[in-house]
C-alpha positions as CSV (number, residue, x, y, z in Angstrom):
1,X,170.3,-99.5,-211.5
2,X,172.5,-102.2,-213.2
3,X,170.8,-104.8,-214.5
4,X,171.6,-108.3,-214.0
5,X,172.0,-110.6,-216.6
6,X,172.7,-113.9,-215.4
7,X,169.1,-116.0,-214.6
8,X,168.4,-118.3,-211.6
9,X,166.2,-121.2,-211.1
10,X,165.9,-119.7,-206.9
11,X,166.1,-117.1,-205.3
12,X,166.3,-116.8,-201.8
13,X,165.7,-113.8,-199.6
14,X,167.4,-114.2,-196.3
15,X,170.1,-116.1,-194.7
16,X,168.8,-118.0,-191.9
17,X,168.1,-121.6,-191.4
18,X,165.0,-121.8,-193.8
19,X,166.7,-120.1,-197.2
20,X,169.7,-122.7,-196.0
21,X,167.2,-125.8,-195.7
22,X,165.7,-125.3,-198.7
23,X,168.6,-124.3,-201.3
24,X,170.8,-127.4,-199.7
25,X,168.2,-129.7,-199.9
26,X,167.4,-128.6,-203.5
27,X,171.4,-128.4,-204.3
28,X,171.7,-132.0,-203.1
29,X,169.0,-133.6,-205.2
30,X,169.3,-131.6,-208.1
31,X,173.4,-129.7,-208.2
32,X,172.3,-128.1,-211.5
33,X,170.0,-125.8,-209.9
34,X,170.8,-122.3,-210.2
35,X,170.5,-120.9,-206.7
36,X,171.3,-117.5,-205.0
37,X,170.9,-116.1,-201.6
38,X,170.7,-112.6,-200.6
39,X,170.9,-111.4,-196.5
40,X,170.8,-108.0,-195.6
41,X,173.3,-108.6,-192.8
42,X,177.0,-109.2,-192.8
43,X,177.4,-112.3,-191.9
44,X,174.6,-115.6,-192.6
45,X,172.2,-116.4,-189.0
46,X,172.3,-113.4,-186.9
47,X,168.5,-112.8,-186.8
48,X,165.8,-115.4,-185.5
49,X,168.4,-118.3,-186.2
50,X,171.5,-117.5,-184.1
51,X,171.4,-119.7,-181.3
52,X,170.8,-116.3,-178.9
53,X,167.7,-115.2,-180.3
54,X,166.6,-118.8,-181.0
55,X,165.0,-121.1,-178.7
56,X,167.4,-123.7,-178.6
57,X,165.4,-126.6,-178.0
58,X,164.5,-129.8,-180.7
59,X,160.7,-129.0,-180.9
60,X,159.5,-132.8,-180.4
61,X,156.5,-132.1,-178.2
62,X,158.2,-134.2,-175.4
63,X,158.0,-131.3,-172.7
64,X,156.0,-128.4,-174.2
65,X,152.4,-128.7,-172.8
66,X,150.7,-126.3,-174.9
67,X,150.9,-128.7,-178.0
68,X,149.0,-131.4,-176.0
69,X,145.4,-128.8,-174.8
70,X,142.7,-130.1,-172.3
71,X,139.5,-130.5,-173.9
72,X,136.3,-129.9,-172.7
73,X,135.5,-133.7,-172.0
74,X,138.8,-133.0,-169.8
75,X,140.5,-135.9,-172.1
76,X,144.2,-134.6,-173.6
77,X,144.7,-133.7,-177.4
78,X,147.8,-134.9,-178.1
79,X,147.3,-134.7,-182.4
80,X,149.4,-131.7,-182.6
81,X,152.3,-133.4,-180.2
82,X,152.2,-136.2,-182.7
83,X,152.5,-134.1,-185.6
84,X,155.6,-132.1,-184.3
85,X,157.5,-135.5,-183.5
86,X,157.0,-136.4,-186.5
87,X,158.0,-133.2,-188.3
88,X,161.9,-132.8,-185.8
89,X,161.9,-136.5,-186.6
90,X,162.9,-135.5,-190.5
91,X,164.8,-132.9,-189.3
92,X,167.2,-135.5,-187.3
93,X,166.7,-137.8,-190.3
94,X,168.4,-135.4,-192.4
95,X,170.6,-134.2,-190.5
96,X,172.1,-137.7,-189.8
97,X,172.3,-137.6,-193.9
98,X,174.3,-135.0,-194.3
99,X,177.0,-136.8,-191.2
100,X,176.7,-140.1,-193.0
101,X,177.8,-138.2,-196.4
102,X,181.1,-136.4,-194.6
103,X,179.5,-132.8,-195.5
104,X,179.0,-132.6,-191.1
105,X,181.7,-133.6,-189.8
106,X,180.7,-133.5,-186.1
107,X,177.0,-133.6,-185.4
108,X,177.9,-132.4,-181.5
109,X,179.2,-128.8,-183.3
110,X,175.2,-128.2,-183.1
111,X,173.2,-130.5,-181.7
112,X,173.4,-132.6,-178.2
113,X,171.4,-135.0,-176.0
114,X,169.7,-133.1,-173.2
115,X,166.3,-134.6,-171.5
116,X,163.1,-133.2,-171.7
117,X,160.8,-132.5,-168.6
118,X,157.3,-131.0,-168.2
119,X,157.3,-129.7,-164.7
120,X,154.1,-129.0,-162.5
121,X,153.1,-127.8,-159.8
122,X,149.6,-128.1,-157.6
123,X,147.0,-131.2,-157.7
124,X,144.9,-130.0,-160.8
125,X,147.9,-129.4,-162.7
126,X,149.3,-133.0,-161.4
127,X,146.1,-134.6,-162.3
128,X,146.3,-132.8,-166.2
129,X,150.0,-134.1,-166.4
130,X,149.3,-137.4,-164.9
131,X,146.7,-137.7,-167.6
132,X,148.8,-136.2,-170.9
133,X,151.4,-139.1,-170.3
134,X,148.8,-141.1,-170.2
135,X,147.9,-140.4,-173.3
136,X,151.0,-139.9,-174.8
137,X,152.5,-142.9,-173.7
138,X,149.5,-144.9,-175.6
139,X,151.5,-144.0,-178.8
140,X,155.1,-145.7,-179.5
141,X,156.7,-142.9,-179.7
142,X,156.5,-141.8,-176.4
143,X,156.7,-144.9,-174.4
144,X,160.1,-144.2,-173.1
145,X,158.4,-141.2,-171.4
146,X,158.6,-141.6,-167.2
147,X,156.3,-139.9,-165.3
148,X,156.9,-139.5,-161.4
149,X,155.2,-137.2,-158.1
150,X,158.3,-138.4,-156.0
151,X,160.6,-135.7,-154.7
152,X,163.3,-137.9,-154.6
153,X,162.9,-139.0,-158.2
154,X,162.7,-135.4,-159.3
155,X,166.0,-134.6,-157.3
156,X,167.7,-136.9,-159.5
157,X,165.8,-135.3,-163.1
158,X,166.6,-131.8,-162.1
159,X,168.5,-131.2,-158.8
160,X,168.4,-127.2,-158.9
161,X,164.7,-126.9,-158.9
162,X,164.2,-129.8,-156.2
163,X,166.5,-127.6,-153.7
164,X,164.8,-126.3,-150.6
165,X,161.7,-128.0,-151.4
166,X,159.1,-129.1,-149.0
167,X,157.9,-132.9,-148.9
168,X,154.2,-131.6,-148.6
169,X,154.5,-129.6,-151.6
170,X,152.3,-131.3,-154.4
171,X,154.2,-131.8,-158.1
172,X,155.0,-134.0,-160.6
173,X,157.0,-134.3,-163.7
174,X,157.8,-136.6,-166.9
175,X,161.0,-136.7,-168.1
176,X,162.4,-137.9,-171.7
177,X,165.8,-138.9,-172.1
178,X,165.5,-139.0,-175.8
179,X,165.4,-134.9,-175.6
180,X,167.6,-132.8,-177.7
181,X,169.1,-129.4,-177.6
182,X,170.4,-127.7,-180.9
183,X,172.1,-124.8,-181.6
184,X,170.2,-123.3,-184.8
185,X,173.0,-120.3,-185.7
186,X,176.1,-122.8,-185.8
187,X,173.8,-125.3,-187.7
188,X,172.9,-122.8,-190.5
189,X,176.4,-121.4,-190.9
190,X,177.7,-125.3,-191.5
191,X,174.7,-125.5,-194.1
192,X,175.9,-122.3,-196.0
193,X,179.5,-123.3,-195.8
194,X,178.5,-126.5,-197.8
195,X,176.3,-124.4,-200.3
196,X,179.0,-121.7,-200.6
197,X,182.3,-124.5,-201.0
198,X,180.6,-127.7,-202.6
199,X,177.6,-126.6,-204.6
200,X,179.4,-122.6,-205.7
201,X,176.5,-121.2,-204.8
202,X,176.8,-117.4,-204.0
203,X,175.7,-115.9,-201.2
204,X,175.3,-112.1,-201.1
205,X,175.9,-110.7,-197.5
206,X,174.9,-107.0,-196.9
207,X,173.0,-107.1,-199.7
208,X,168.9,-106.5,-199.1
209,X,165.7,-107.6,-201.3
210,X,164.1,-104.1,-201.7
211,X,160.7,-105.4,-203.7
212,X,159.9,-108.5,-205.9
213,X,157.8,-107.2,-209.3
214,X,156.7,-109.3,-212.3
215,X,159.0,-109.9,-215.4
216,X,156.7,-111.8,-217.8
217,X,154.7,-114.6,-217.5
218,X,156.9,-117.1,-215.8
219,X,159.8,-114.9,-213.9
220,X,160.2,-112.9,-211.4
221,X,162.6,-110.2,-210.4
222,X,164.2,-109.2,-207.3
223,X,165.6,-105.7,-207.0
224,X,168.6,-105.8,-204.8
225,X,170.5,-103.5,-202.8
226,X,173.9,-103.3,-201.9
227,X,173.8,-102.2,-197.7
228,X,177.4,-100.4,-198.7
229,X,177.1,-98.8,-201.5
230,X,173.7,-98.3,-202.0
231,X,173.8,-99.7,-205.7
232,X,170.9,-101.6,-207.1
233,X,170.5,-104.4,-209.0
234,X,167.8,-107.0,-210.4
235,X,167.9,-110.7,-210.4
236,X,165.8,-112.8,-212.9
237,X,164.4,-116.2,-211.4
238,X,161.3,-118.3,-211.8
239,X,161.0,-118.5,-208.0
240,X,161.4,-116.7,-205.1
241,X,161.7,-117.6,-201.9
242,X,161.1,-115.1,-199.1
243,X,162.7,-116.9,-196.0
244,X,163.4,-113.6,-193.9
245,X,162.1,-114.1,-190.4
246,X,160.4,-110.9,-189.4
247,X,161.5,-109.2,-192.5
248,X,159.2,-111.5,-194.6
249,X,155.5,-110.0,-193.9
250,X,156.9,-106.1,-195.8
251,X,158.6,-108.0,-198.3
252,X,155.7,-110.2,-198.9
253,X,153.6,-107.1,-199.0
254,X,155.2,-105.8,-202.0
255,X,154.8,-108.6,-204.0
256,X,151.9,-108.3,-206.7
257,X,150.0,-111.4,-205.2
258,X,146.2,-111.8,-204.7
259,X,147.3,-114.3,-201.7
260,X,149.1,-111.6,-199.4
261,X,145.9,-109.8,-198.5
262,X,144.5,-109.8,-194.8
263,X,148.1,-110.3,-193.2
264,X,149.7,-108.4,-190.5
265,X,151.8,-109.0,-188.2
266,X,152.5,-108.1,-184.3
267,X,156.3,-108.1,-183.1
268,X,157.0,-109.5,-179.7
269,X,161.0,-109.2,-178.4
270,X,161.7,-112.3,-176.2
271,X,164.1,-111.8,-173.2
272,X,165.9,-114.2,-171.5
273,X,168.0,-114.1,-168.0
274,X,170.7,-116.0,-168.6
275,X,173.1,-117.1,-165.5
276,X,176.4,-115.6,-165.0
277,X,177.5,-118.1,-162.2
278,X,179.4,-121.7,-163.6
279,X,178.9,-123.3,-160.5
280,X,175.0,-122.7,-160.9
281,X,175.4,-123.8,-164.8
282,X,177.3,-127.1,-163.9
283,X,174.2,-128.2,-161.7
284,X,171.4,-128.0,-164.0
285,X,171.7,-130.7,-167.1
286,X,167.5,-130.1,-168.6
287,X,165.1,-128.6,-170.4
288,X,162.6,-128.5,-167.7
289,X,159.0,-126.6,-169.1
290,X,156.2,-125.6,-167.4
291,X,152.8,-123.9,-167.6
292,X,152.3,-120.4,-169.1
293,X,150.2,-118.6,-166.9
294,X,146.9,-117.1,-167.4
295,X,146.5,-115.0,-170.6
296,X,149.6,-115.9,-171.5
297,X,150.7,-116.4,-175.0
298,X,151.6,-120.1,-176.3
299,X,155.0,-118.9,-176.6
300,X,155.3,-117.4,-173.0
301,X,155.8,-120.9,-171.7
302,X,158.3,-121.0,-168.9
303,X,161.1,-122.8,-169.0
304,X,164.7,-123.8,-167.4
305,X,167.2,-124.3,-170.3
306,X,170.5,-126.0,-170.6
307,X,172.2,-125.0,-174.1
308,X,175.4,-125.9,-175.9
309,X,176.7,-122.6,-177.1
310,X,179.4,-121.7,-178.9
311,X,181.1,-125.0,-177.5
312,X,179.5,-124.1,-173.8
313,X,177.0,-125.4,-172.1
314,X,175.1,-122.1,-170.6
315,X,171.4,-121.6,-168.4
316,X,168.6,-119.7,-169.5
317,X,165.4,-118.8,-168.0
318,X,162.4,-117.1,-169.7
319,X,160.7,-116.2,-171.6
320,X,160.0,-112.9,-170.4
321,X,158.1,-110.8,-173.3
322,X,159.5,-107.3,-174.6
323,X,157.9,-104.9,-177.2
324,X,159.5,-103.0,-180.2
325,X,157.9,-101.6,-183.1
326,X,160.9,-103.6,-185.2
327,X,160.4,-106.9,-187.4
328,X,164.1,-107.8,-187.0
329,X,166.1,-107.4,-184.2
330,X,168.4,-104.9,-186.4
331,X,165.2,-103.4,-188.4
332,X,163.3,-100.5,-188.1
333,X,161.2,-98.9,-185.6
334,X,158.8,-97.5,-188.7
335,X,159.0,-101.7,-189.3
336,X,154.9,-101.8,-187.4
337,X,153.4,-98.9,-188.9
338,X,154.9,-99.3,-192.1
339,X,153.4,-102.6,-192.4
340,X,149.3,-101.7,-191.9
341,X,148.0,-101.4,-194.9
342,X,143.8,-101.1,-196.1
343,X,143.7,-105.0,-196.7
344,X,144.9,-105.8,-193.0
345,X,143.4,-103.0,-191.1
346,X,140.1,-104.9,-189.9
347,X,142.3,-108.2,-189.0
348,X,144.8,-105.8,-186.4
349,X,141.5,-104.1,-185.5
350,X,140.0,-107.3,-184.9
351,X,143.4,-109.5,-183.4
352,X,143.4,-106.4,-181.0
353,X,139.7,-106.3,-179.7
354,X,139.7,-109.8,-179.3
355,X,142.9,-110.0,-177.6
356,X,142.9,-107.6,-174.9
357,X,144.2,-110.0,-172.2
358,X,146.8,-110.8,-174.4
359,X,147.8,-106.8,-174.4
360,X,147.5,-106.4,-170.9
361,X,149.8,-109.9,-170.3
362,X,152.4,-107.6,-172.7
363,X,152.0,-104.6,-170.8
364,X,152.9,-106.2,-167.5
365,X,155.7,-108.0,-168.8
366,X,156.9,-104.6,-170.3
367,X,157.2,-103.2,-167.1
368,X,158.5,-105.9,-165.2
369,X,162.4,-104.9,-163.4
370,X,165.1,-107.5,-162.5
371,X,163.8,-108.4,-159.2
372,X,160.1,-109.1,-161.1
373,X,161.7,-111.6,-163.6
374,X,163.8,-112.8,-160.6
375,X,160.7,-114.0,-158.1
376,X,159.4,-115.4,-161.9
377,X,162.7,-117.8,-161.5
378,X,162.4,-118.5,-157.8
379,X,159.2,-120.5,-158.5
380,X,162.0,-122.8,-160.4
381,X,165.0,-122.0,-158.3
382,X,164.3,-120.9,-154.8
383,X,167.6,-120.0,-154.0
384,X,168.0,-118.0,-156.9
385,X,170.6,-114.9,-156.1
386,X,169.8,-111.2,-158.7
387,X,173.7,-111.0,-158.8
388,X,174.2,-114.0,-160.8
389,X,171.7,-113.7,-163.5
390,X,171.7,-110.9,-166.3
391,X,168.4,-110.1,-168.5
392,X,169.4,-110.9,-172.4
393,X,167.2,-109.9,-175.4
394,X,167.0,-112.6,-178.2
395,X,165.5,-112.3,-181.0
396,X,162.3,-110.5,-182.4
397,X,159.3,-112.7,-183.4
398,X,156.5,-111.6,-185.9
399,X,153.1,-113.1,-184.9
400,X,151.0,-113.9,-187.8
401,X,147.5,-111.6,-188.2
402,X,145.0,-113.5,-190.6
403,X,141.7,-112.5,-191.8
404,X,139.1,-114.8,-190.4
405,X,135.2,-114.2,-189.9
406,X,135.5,-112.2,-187.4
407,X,137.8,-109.6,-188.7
408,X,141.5,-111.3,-187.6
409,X,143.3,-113.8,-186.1
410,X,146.7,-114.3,-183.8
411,X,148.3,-117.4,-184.6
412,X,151.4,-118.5,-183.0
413,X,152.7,-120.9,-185.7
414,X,154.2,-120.2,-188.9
415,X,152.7,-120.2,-192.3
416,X,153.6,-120.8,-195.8
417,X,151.8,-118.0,-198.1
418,X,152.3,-118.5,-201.7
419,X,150.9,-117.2,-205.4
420,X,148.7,-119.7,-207.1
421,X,151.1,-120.6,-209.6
422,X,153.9,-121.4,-206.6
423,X,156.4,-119.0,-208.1
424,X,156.4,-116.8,-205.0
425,X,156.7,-118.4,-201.7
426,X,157.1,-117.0,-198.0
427,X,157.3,-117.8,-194.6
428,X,155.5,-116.0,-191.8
429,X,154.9,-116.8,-188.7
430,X,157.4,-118.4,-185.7
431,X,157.0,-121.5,-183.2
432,X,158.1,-123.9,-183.7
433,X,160.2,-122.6,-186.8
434,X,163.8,-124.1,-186.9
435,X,163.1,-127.2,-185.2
436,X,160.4,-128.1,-188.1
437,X,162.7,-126.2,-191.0
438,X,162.6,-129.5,-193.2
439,X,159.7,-130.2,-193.2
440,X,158.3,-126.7,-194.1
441,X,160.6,-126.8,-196.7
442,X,159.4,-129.8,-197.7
443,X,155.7,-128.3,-198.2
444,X,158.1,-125.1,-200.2
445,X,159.1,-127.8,-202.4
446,X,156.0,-129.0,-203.1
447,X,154.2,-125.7,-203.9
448,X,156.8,-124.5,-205.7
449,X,158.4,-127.3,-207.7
450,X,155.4,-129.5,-207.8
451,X,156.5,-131.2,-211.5
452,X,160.2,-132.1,-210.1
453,X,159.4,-133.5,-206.6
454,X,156.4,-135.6,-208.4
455,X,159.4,-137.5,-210.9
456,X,160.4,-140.6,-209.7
457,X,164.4,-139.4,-209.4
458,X,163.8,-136.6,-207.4
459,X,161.5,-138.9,-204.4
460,X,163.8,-141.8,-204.8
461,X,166.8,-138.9,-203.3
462,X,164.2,-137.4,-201.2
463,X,163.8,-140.6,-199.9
464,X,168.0,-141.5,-198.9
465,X,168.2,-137.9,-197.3
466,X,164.7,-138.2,-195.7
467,X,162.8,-141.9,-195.3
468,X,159.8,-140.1,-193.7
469,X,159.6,-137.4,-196.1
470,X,156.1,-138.3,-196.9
471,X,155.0,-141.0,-194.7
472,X,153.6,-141.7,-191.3
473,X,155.3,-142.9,-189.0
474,X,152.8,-144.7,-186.6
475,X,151.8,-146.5,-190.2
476,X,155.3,-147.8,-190.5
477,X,156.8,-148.4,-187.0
478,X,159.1,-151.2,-187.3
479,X,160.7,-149.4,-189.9
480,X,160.7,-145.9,-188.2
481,X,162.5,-147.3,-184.9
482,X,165.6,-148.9,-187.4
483,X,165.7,-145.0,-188.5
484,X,165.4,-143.3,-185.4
485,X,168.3,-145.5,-183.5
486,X,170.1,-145.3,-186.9
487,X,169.6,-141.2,-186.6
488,X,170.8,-141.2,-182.7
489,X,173.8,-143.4,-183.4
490,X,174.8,-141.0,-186.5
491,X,173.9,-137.7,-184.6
492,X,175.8,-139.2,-181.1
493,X,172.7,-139.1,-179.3
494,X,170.9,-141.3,-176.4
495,X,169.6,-144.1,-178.6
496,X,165.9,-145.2,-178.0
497,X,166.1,-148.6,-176.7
């Protein structure tokens, strides 16, 4: 093993959109910062980030129903829709930074306008949409929101699903223009270019975080290994950052932490069909959501999807669920078992006792064949023809086990663990991940650098590249509307008056 003797301030294990967040956002306020990035792959973005494998859409609760539950008074929660505006909105707000200081040069390379739409079908499900814009559109936000049961109005919103349709048929929808789309992969490889040409920072490709031990009382190391060669090194630093997608939870696991104990994780593939036909592609211009159906995961939400890939707009439908004993989408099949430990057994036990709709819901999905995941689209397109859609498989998504009183928990968000000290940070979890990448990063920041981000300096730049970095915005409004049509103007999007 050769040692390394150069020391960093960071070091970052992964090269995906949150290892690229954090280190740019860090480079810009402090350029003195001695940052390196390791990614097992050879080139940056290929796992969870590259726009394939990635969801696509700006996560800003405008169409996804499952942040916005029906409580038991039958009155609409719409707290967590609140809180994921609010955390996209610093996303855009930073994004629209980095166009205002030249370092994007076109904000459309990634990210376009494309409207939002929650789409239902059947009276109670009209009635609990009817009754979520309601209550959405009691918060500024989301006053531009339109709700509508008219066919002919939906015609105009999304003219591929309206085809064929019967006047009788009972559905409504709310649309939002303000809606984005963003392409995740192309974002993180402009935010790596900047790190690797302005800021010098180096970024190891093909080169893998093995384990994380101790060096003292303040440092860390990181023993490294070269996917070629199979050399080893180690890499000093004061913190490390474990920002590697599915690869995160065995990574974490080596790590001498008190904190890791109790987590699993449970790997679920998503698969898309993705249409073949142009003509098709050119008449659908949305992101048109639905319902998940019964047992269904959170993330199983159906959806209708125009993206902006690779320069092209393309249409997805899905998601359809897939299983593999792999973390990564290039990882190992031994990834699963490798990963129980004595710690987590009672929280898998108990996530899988507790959860046995959710295994049957994977089961079926598992087995489904093209013409199963077809009739799934003709409840969206009727006129949907097999020969012009072909079944894709994104990415791989890690589910989060926890402990919890009654021996585990599923949780479909993501979740920062961390030592006590903050020296050792990680990100497990998924949904809604890249959209939100700032402001996890945000709480990285805090944990890990608490006695920088508290100095006056460092939240007077946080503040230029982020106004909302640590405000609300319903607190501030008159303020946070100058920002948000100062955002859309930078970013070339539909502005919000």
């Amino acid at each position: 093993m050769n040692k390394v003797h150069k020391e960093y301030d960071l070091i970052c294990a992964g090269g995906g959109i949150m290892s690229a967040t954090l280190s740019l956002m860090l480079k810009l306020i402090d350029p003195n910062i001695r940052i390196i990035i390791f990614e097992r792959l050879d080139q940056v973005a290929q796992e969870s980030t590259k726009a394939w494998n990635n969801a696509g859409t700006g996560h800003s609760a405008f169409c996804e129903l499952n942040y916005t539950p029906e409580k038991e008074d039958g009155s609409i929660d719409i707290s967590k829709a609140v809180q994921i505006f609010q955390q996209f909105e610093k996303s855009k707000q930073f994004w629209s930074y980095l166009v205002k200081q030249k370092l994007i040069q076109d904000p459309q390379s990634f990210i376009h306008s494309i409207p939002h739409h929650a789409w239902v079908e059947g009276a109670k499900n009209v009635e609990f949409l009817k009754k979520r814009f309601e209550a959405m559109t009691s918060k500024f936000m989301f006053e531009k929101m339109q709700f509508s049961e008219d066919h002919s109005r939906l015609a105009q919103w999304f003219p591929l699903i309206m085809k064929d349709r019967k006047q009788e048929e009972k559905m409504a929808a709310t649309q939002m223009e303000l809606g984005t789309g963003v392409n995740f992969g192309a974002l993180t490889e402009t935010y790596f270019k900047i790190l690797e040409e302005q800021f010098e920072v180096p970024v190891w490709r093909n080169h893998e975080v093995e384990d994380i031990d101790p060096d003292g009382p303040d440092e860390w190391s990181a023993i490294v290994k070269n996917r070629d060669t199979g050399e080893k090194f180690y890499f000093d630093a004061e913190h490390i950052f474990i920002g590697a997608g599915g690869g995160a939870l065995p990574l974490l696991q080596k790590c001498e932490i008190q904190e890791k104990e109790g987590y699993g994780g449970f790997p679920v593939s998503g698969q898309w069909l993705f249409c073949k036909n142009r003509e098709v592609i050119e008449k659908h211009d949305a992101k048109v959501y639905s319902k998940a159906g019964v047992d269904a995961p959170p993330m199983s939400v159906p959806h209708l999807d125009s993206r902006y890939i690779n320069g092209k707009k393309e249409l997805l439908f899905g998601p359809f669920a897939g299983f593999s004993s792999k973390f990564l989408k290039q990882g190992s099949l031994l990834d699963l078992p490798l990963s129980l430990r004595f710690d987590n057994l009672p929280s898998m036990w108990g996530v899988f006792w507790h959860n046995l709709p959710l295994t049957k819901y994977l089961i079926e999905q598992v087995t489904m064949d093209h013409e199963d995941r077809m009739e799934d689209l003709r409840k969206f397109v009727k006129d949907a023809r097999s020969e012009d859609w072909e079944l894709k498989v994104a990415g791989q998504r890690v589910q989060i086990i926890k402990r919890d009183e009654e021996g585990g928990v599923l949780e479909f968000g993501t979740d920062v663990v961390h030592s006590k000290d903050g020296k050792i940070t990680a990100l497990l979890g998924a949904s809604p991940g890249a959209s939100t990448a700032v402001h996890i990063m945000l709480e990285v920041m805090q944990i890990a650098f608490p006695e920088k981000i508290q100095t006056k300096e460092f939240q007077e730049k946080l503040h230029k590249m982020i106004p909302f970095w640590n405000r609300n915005v319903e607190e501030h409004e008159a303020e946070f509307r100058e920002v948000q049509a100062r955002c859309s103007q930078l970013l070339n999007l539909a502005v919000s008056h």
